[in-house]
N, C-alpha and C positions, 0 to 999 in steps of 0.2 A: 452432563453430556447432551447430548442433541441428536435425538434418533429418530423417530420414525418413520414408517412404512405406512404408506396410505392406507387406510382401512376402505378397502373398498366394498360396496356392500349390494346385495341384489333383493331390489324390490321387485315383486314379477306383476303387473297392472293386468289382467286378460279380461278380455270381456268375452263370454262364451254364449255363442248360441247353439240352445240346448231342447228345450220342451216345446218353444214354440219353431222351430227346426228353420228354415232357409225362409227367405221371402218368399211370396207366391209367385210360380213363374221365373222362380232366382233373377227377377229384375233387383238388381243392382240397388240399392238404399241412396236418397237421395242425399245431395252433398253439399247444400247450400242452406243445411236448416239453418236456422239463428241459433248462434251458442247456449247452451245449458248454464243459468247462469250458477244454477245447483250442484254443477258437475264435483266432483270430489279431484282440488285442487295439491291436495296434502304433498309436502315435500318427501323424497327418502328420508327413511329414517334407517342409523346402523344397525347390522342385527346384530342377536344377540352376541357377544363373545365366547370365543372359547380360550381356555387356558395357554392352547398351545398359538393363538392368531396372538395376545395379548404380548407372551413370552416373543413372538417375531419384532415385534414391535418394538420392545422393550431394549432387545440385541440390537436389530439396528439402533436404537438411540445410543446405548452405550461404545457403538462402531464409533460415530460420528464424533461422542465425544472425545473417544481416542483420536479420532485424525482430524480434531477442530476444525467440525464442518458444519456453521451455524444451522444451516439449513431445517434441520430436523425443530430445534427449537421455533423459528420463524413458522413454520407450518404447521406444527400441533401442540403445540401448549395452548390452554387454553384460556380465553382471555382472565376465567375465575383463579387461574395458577398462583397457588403462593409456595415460596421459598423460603430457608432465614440462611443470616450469613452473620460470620464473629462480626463484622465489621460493621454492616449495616441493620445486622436484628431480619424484622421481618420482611419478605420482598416478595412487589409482585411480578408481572411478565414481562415489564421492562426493565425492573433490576436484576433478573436474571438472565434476562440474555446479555445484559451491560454485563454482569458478572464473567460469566464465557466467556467474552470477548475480550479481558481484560486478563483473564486466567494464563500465566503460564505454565504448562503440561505436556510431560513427556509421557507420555503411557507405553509401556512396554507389550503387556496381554494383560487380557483378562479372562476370566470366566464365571460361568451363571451357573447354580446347581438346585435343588430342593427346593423348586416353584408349585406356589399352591397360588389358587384362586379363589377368594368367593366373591359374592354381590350382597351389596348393601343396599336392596330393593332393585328395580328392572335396569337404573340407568348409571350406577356405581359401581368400578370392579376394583377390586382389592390383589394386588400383585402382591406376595412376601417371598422373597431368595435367598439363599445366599452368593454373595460375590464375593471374588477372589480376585486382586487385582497385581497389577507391580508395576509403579511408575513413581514421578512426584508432579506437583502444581506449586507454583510460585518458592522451589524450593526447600517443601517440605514432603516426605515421603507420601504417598496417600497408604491407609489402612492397607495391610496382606487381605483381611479378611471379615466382612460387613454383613448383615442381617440389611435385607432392603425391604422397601415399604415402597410399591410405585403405586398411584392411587388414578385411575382414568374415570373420563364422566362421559355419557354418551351426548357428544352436539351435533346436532343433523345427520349425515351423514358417515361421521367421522369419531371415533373414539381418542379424546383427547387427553393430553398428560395435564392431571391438575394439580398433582403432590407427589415432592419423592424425598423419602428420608433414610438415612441410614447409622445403622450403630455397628460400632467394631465388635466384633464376633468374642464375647468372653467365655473364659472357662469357670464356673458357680464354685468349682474348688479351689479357684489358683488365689495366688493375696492379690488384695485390690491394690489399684494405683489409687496415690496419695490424691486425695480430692486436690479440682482446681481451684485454686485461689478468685473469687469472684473480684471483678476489673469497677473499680470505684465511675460510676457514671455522673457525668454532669445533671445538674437537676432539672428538670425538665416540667414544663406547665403543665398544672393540673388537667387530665385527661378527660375529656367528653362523656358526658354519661353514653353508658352502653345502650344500644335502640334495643328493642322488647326482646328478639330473637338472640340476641348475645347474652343477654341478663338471663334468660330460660333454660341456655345451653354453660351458663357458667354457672346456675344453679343444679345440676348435673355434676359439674366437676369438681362443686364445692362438694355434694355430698360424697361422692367417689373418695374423695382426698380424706374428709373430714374420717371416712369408717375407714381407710388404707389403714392410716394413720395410728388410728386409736386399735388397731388390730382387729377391728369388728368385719368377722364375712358375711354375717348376717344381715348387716346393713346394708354393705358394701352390694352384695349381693340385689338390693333393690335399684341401683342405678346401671346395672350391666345387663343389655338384651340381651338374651336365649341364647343367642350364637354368636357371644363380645369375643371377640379377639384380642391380645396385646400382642404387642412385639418390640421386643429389647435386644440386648446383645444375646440373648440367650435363647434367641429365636423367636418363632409365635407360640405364644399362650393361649390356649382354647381359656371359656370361664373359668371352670373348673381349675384349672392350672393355676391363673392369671390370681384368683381370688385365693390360693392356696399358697403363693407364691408371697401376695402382699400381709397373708394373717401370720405367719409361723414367724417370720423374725421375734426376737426380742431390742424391739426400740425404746430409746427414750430421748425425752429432751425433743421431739418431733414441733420443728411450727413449720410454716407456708406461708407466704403472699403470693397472690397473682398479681399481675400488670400487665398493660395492653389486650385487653382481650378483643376478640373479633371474628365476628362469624356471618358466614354467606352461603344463604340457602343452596342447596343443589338442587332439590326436585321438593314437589311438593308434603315429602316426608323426610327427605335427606339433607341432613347439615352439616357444616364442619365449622369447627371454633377452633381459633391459634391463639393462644399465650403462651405469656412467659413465667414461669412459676420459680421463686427463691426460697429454699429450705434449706434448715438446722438441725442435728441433730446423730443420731448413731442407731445402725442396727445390727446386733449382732456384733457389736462393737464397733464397725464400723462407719467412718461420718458417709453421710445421706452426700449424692450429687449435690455441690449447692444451687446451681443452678441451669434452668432446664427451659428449651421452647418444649409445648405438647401441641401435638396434632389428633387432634380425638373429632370422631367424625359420632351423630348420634341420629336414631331414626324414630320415627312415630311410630309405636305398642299400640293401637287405639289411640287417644290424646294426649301418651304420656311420652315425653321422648325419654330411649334409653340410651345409655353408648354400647356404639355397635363395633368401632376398633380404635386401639388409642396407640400413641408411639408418642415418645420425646426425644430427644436429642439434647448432650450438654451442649450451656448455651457459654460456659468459658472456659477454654479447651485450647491449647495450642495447636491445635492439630487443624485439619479441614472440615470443617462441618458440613458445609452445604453444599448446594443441594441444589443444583438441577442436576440430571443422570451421573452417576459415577463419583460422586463426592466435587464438584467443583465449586 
């Protein structure tokens, strides 16, 4: 979709005279001095958020992309925004507004419920909802019912949309659907070594994956900050949960490859890395998603980065995967 609402924000600049109290004489201060060239220049900067400024935000955008109103997307996404889509894999802020634009969608209503917030240090905020929707795009129903992940970064001013994902709402007891058939890819040229930042943050998700995997929460446990979040169809996962959630199955036959990876600083402790991960295997009898984008945002402990919230989304699915506002 395409929403939002200007975040408008108030800086207050006073200059107070206080201890040494009026001029002498209250003659008038003269008005022709030569500028300071020290003066303190600094641009606004947005304040902090709150839950319920972010959740406005948010509604308008999912408004907008009910009544296909580019608008919202043109003015706050931001230029670090990435998307993925079945069709074209990862995307950045011009292939998701080409997306939009290209989207056909009838939406009926929708609605937002069980909005929580946190930050991922002073200038990342973490939306997770659930949405409830009823319409289709390009003639396929969109989800009744989705877990969201909208992800904002503070630029200037303005609190901008840089990630939005979502998964269809499951029930832990219902049978699963029959895993998708992963889609045979042309072969494609060998891929650019990763620059330093991508290789650091995908040494993170190896370890993550590597303890998921082998059922280790004690390991696993060493790459999830203090206060990791996940979130799947089955909502957000505090650590606790999240690490409790990947040890108890009984798997086997578990592998993984990652491909494409990519990662771009946010702040000078805040990162996010996107790949695409392909896995084998059963748990709980069950065969494993085969294939997945992950969205794992990770922050500096000291000098160690940990991951602070992760999401994936299947990445071969008949259905609508992505992802700017509302499933488009």
């Amino acid at each position: 979709m395409t929403k939002f609402t200007t975040f408008a924000l108030t800086t207050a600049a006073a200059f107070i005279l206080t201890a040494c109290g009026a001029p002498a004489g209250n003659n008038a201060p003269a008005t022709n001095a030569a500028p300071n060239p020290n003066a303190n220049t600094a641009k606004p900067v947005a304040a902090a958020p709150t839950k319920e400024a972010l959740m406005t935000i948010e509604k308008a955008g999912w408004e907008a992309w009910k009544t296909r109103d580019p608008k919202w997307n043109q003015d706050n996404l931001s230029d670090k925004s990435v998307g993925f889509s079945m069709k074209d894999g990862r995307q950045d802020k011009a292939g998701m507004m080409k997306a939009f634009g290209e989207a056909k969608c009838e939406i009926k209503s929708y609605s937002m419920s069980d909005d929580t917030m946190r930050m991922i240090g002073p200038d990342v905020a973490v939306l997770t909802f659930k949405g409830t929707q009823d319409g289709t795009c390009d003639g396929t129903k969109v989800p009744a019912a989705v877990w969201s992940s909208s992800v904002y970064v503070r630029e200037g001013e303005k609190w901008k949309s840089l990630l939005y994902l979502e998964n269809e709402v499951v029930d832990p007891k219902a049978a699963p659907k029959p895993a998708a058939v992963a889609k045979k890819e042309a072969a494609q040229a060998a891929e650019a070594k990763p620059d330093a930042l991508t290789e650091a943050l995908m040494s993170v998700e190896k370890a993550g994956w590597d303890a998921s995997l082998s059922n280790d929460a004690k390991t696993s446990n060493r790459s999830q900050g203090k206060d990791f979040v996940y979130l799947s169809g089955m909502g957000p996962l505090d650590r606790a949960a999240a690490l409790k959630n990947w040890s108890e199955p009984k798997c086997e036959g578990l592998e993984y490859t990652f491909s494409d990876p990519k990662a771009v600083s946010l702040t000078a402790d805040v990162a996010l890395v996107t790949y695409k991960a392909d896995a084998k295997g059963k748990c709980d009898g069950k065969p494993v998603t085969p294939s997945v984008w992950v969205a794992s945002f990770d922050m500096k402990e000291g000098d160690v980065w940990k991951n602070a919230f992760y999401t994936d989304i299947p990445a071969n699915t008949s259905g609508i995967i992505t992802i700017t506002k509302g499933g488009v």
